[in-house]
C-alpha positions in Angstrom: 10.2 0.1 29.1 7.9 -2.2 31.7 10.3 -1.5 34.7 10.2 2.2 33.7 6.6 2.6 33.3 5.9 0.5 36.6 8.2 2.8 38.3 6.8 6.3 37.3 2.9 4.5 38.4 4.7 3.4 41.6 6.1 6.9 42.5 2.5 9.2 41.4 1.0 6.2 44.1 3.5 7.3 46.6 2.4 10.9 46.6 -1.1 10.6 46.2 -3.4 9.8 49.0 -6.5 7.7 48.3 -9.7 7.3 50.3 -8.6 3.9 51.1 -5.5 4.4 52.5 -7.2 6.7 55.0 -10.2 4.4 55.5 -8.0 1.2 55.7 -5.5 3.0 57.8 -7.6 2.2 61.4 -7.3 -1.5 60.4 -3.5 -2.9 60.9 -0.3 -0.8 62.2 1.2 -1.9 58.6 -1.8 0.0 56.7 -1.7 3.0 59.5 2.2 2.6 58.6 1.6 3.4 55.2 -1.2 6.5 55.3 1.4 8.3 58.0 4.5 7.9 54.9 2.3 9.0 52.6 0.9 12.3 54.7 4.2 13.1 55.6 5.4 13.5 51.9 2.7 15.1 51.0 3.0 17.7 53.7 6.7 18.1 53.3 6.2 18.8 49.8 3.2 21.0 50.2 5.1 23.0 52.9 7.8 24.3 50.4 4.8 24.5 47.8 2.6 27.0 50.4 6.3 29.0 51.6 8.5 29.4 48.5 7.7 30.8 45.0 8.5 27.8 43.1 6.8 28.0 40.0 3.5 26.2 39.1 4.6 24.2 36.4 7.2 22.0 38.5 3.9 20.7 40.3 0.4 18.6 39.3 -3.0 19.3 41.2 -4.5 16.3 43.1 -7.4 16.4 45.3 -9.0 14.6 48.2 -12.3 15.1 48.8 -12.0 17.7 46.9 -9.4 19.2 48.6 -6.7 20.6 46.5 -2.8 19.8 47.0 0.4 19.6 45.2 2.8 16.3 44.2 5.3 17.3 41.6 6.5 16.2 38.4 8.8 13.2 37.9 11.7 15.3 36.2 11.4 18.5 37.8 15.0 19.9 38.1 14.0 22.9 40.6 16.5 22.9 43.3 14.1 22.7 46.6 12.0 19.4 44.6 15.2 17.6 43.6 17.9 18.5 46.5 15.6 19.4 49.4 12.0 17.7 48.5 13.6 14.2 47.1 16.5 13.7 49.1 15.0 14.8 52.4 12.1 12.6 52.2 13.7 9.4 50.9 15.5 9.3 54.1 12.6 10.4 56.3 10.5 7.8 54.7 13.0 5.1 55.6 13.2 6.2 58.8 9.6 6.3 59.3 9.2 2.6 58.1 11.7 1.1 60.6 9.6 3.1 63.2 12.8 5.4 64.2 11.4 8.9 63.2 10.2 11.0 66.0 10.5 14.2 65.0 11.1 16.5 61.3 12.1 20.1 61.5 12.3 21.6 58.2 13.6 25.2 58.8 13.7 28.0 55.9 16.6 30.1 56.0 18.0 33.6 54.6 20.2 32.4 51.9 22.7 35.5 52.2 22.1 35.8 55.8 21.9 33.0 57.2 18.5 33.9 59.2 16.4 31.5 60.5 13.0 32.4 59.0 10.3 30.2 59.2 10.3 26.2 61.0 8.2 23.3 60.4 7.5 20.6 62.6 6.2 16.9 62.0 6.0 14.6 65.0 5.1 10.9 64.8 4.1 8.4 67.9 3.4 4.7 67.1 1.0 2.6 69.4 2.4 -1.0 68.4 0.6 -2.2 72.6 -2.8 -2.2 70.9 -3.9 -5.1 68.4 -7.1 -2.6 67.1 -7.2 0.7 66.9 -9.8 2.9 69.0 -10.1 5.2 66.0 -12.9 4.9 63.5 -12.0 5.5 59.6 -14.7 8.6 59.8 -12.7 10.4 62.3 -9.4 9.7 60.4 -11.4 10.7 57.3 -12.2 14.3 59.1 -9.3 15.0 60.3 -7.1 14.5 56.9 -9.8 16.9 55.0 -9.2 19.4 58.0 -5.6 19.1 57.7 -5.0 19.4 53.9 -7.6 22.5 54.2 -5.2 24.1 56.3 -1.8 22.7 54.8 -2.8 24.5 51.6 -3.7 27.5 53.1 -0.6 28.1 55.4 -0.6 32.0 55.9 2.1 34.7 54.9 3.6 35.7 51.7 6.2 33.6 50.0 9.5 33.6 49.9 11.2 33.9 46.9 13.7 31.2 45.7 16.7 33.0 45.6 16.5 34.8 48.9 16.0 30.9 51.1 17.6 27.9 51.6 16.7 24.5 54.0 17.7 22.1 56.3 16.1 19.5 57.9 16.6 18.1 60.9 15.5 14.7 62.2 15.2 13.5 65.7 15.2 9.4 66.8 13.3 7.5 69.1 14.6 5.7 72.3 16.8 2.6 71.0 17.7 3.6 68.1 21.4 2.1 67.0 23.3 4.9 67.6 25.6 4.3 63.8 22.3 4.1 62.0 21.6 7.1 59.9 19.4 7.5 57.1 20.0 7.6 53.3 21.1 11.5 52.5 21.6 12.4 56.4 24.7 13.2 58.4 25.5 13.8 62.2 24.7 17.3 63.3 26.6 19.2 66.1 24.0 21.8 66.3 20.8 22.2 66.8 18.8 25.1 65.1 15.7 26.9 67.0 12.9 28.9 65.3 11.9 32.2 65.7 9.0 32.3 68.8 6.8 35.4 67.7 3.7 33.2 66.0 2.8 29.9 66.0 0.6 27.9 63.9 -1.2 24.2 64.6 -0.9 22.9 61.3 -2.7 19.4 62.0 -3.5 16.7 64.6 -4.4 13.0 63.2 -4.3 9.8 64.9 -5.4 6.7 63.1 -4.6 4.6 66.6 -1.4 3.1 65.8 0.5 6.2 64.6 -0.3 9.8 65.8 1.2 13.2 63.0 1.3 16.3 64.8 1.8 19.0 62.6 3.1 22.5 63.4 5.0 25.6 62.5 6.5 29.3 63.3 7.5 32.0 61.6 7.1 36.3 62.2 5.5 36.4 58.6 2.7 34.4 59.6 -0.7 36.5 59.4 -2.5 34.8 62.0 -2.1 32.0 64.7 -3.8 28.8 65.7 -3.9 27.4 69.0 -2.1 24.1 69.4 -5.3 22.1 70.7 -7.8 19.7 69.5 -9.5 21.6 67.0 -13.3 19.8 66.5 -12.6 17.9 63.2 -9.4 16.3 65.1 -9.5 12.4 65.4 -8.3 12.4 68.3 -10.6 13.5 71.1 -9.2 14.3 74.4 -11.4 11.5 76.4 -8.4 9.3 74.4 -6.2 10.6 76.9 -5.1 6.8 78.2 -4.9 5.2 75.0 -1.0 3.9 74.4 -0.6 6.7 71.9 -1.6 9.3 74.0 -1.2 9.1 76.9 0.9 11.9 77.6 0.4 14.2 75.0 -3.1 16.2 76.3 -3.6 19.1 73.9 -0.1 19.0 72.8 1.6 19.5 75.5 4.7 17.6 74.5 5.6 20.4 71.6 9.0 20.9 72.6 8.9 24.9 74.0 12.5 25.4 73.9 14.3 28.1 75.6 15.6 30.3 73.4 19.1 31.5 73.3 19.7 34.2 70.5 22.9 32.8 68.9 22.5 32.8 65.3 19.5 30.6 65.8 21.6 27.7 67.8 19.9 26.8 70.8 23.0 26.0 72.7 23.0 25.0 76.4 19.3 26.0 76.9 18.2 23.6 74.6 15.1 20.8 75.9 16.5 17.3 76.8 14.0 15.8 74.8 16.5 16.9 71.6 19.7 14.7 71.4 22.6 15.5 69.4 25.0 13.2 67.5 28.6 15.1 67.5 31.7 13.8 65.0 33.6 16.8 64.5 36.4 16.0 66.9 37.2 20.3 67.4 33.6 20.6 69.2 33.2 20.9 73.1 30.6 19.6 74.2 31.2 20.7 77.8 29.6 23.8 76.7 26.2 22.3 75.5 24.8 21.8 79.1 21.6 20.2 80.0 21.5 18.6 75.7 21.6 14.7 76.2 24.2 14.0 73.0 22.9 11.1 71.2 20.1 11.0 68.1 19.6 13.7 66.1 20.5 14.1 61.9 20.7 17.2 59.5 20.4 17.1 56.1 23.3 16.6 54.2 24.9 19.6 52.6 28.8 19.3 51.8 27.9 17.9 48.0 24.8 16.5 46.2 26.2 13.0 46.3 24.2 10.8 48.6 25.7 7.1 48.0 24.4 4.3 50.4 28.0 3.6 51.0 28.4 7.0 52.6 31.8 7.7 52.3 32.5 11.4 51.0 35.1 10.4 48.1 36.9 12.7 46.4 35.8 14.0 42.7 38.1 11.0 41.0 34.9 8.6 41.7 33.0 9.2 39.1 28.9 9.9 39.9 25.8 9.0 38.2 22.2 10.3 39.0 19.6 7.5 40.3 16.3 7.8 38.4 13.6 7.0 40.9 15.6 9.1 43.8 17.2 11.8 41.8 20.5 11.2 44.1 24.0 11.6 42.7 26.0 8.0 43.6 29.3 6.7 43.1 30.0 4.4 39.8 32.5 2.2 41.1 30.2 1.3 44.5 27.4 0.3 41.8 29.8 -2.0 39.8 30.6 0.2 37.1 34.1 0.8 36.1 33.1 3.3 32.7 30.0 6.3 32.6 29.7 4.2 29.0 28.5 1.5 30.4 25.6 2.7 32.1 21.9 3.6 30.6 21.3 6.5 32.3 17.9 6.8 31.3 17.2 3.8 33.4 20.0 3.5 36.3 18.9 3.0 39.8 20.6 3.2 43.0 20.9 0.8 45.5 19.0 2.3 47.9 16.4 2.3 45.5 16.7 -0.8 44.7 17.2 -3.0 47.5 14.1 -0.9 49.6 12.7 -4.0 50.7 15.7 -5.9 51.2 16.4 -7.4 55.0 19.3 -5.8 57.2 21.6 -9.0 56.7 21.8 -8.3 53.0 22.1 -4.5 53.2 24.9 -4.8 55.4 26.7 -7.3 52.9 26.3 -5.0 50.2 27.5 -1.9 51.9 30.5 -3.9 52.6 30.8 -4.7 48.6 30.4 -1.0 47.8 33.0 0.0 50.3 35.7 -2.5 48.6 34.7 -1.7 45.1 35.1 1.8 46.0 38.5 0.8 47.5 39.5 -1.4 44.4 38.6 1.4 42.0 40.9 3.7 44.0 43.6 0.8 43.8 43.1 0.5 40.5 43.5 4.5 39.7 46.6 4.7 42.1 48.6 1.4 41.7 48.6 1.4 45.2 46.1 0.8 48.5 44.2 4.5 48.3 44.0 7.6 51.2 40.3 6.1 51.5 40.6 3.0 53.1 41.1 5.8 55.4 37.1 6.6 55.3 36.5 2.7 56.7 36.7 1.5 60.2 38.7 -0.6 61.5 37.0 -3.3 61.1 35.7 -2.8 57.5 39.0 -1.7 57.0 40.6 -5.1 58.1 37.6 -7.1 56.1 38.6 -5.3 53.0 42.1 -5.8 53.2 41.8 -9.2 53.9 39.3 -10.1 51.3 41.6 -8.2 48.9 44.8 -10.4 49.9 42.6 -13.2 49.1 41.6 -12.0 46.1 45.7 -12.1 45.2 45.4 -8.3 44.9 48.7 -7.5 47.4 51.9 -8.8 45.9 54.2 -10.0 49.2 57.8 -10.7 47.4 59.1 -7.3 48.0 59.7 -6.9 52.1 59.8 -3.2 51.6 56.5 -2.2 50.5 53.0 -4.0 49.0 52.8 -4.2 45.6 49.8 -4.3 43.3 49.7 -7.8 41.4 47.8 -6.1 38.4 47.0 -9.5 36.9 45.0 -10.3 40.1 43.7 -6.9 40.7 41.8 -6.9 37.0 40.4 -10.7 38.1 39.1 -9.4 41.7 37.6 -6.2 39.6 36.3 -8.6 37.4 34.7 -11.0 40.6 33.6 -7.8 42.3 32.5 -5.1 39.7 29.2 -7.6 38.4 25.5 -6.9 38.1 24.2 -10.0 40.2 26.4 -9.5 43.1 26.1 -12.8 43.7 29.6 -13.6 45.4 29.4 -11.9 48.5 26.2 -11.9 49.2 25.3 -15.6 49.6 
């Protein structure tokens, strides 16, 4: 009951900005850090509150300075909170707090048609050359009241729920490892444009050490903003040769990409500030032009199942839902052989879990998920499973080999591997454990 009620406090904090984490925000790149997390959720969240017709009792009303916006309910079950809101931003935030986010496009979509509709975009720049910021807490201060004003206010009538659907799109920095994607986001071979007719400036805040630009398009909008410095911004222009800004007068760094009708793919006339990540091995990307293929992730969308191990295993892997995330993970990767053996009232997910762990530790217990995963399948199949097919080969060779170890592989026959069932319930037994303590010294 402790751990549950210090959860649901920690997760209302998470959506809720305070006046001191917009006045401390100026002080340290850690405490800038955490007001640009926590503005992003709120706008992603208040950006499918303003555009679609979800009703009002999946939300709560907070204010700052008396400035009205949404956060929603722990257990709300509407399909753009729990599958777009929840799983979107848990892997935007991560990516925000290893400083790899650049860019967010959330786009709304005909459901039926597959139109592209309306687009949202959230840029972030980070100043880690400066020691102090240049920015006082006043301007930050100004600048959040003049954003949330216009966040809540974003014009055009909403869509209705079952007429749109969404993707997101997220676009890395320079240097990020090119395997690395975050929880609940796959590769993306395509890269989706918004419709040019309007254009609104949703926001502009720089605390210093991070910078949020905030826009949007969309031919339903009723009126358009200029993409400059509006009076209230905290950044003003004579900032120009501050780290952060330095090349981004009035905003001219907005991606204006050329627009290629196509189903809203921007094909070969797409800006070679976008980089795309291709796995699908039937793509040519001779025909994609001036894009630089590289860093760029979409939203998964094949199934509701978002596992740190991120394999895609077939139904016989049981799921359970994490209850801080909301996200659908595999049993077996969690240690758990039997649905009965869980409380699902109070199951969380590794990723949940191990959020502040370091990237040493994280690695090892990937690598545990990936061969309880591959034991569960041995178990099921009396044999090594299709999904050691989902490793590479070198997780592929550590599993095996751990497994031989483990006395798993019987070697008398010369014909074929057998499965020493005596050895494989003892290595279940060594691996499938709360404390994960054996591989992960």
């Amino acid at each position: 009951m402790i751990s549950h009620t210090f959860f649901k406090s920690r997760l209302c904090i998470l959506q809720v900005l305070t006046n001191s984490d917009v006045k401390n925000s100026v002080n340290t790149f850690q405490l800038s850090k955490k007001y640009a997390k926590r503005l992003v959720k709120i706008s992603i969240l208040n950006i499918i509150y303003q555009r679609i017709a979800i009703s009002e009792k999946e939300f709560e009303v907070k204010n700052y300075q008396n400035i009205p916006y949404r956060v929603c309910k722990r257990k709300s079950q509407n399909t753009f909170i729990r599958v777009y809101y929840h799983s979107a931003s848990n892997g935007i935030i991560e990516a925000i707090e290893k400083d790899y986010l650049k860019e967010i496009a959330m786009h709304i979509i005909g459901k039926d048609s597959d139109e592209l509709l309306e687009t949202y975009n959230i840029k972030i720049k980070y100043n880690k050359q400066d020691s102090k910021s240049n920015q006082k807490s006043s301007a930050v201060k100004a600048a959040t009241m003049e954003y949330f004003k216009v966040l809540t206010g974003i014009p055009g009538k909403k869509w209705q729920e079952d007429n749109v659907k969404m993707s997101f799109e997220i676009f890395y920095n320079k240097g990020v490892p090119i395997e690395y994607e975050p929880p609940n986001f796959e590769p993306t071979k395509e890269l989706l444009c918004s419709n040019p007719n309007n254009l609104t400036s949703l926001g502009n805040i720089s605390t210093g050490f991070h910078k949020v630009i905030s826009w949007g398009r969309g031919a339903n909008f009723a009126e358009v903003r200029k993409l400059t410095h509006s009076e209230n911004s905290s950044v003003p222009v004579s900032n120009a040769k501050n780290n952060l800004l330095e090349d981004d007068d009035n905003m001219e760094d907005i991606p204006e990409l050329k627009r290629k009708h196509n189903n809203g793919t921007c094909g070969e006339n797409a800006s070679k500030k976008h980089k795309l990540q291709v796995i699908s091995p039937n793509s040519d990307i001779s025909t994609n032009g001036e894009i630089d293929w590289g860093n760029i992730s979409i939203l998964s969308s094949e199934d509701d199942t978002y596992c740190p191990c991120k394999w895609r295993l077939p139904d016989k892997y049981e799921t359970i839902k994490c209850t801080k995330c909301f996200g659908k993970v595999h049993l077996a990767c969690h240690g758990y052989i039997s649905i009965e053996a869980v409380d699902k009232t109070k199951f969380s997910c590794y990723t949940c879990v191990y959020s502040r762990t370091n990237q040493n530790k994280l690695n090892k217990m990937n690598m545990l998920m990936k061969m309880r995963a591959i034991l569960y399948g041995i178990r099921l199949e009396k044999s090594i499973p299709c999904e050691i097919q989902l490793a590479t080969k070198n997780e592929a060779a550590y599993i095996l080999e751990q497994l031989d170890s483990l006395g798993v592989f019987d070697w008398s026959s010369s014909s074929f591997i057998k499965i020493n069932d005596k050895s494989l319930s003892s290595a279940i037994l060594a691996t499938f454990n709360f404390e994960d303590s054996r591989y992960l010294k």
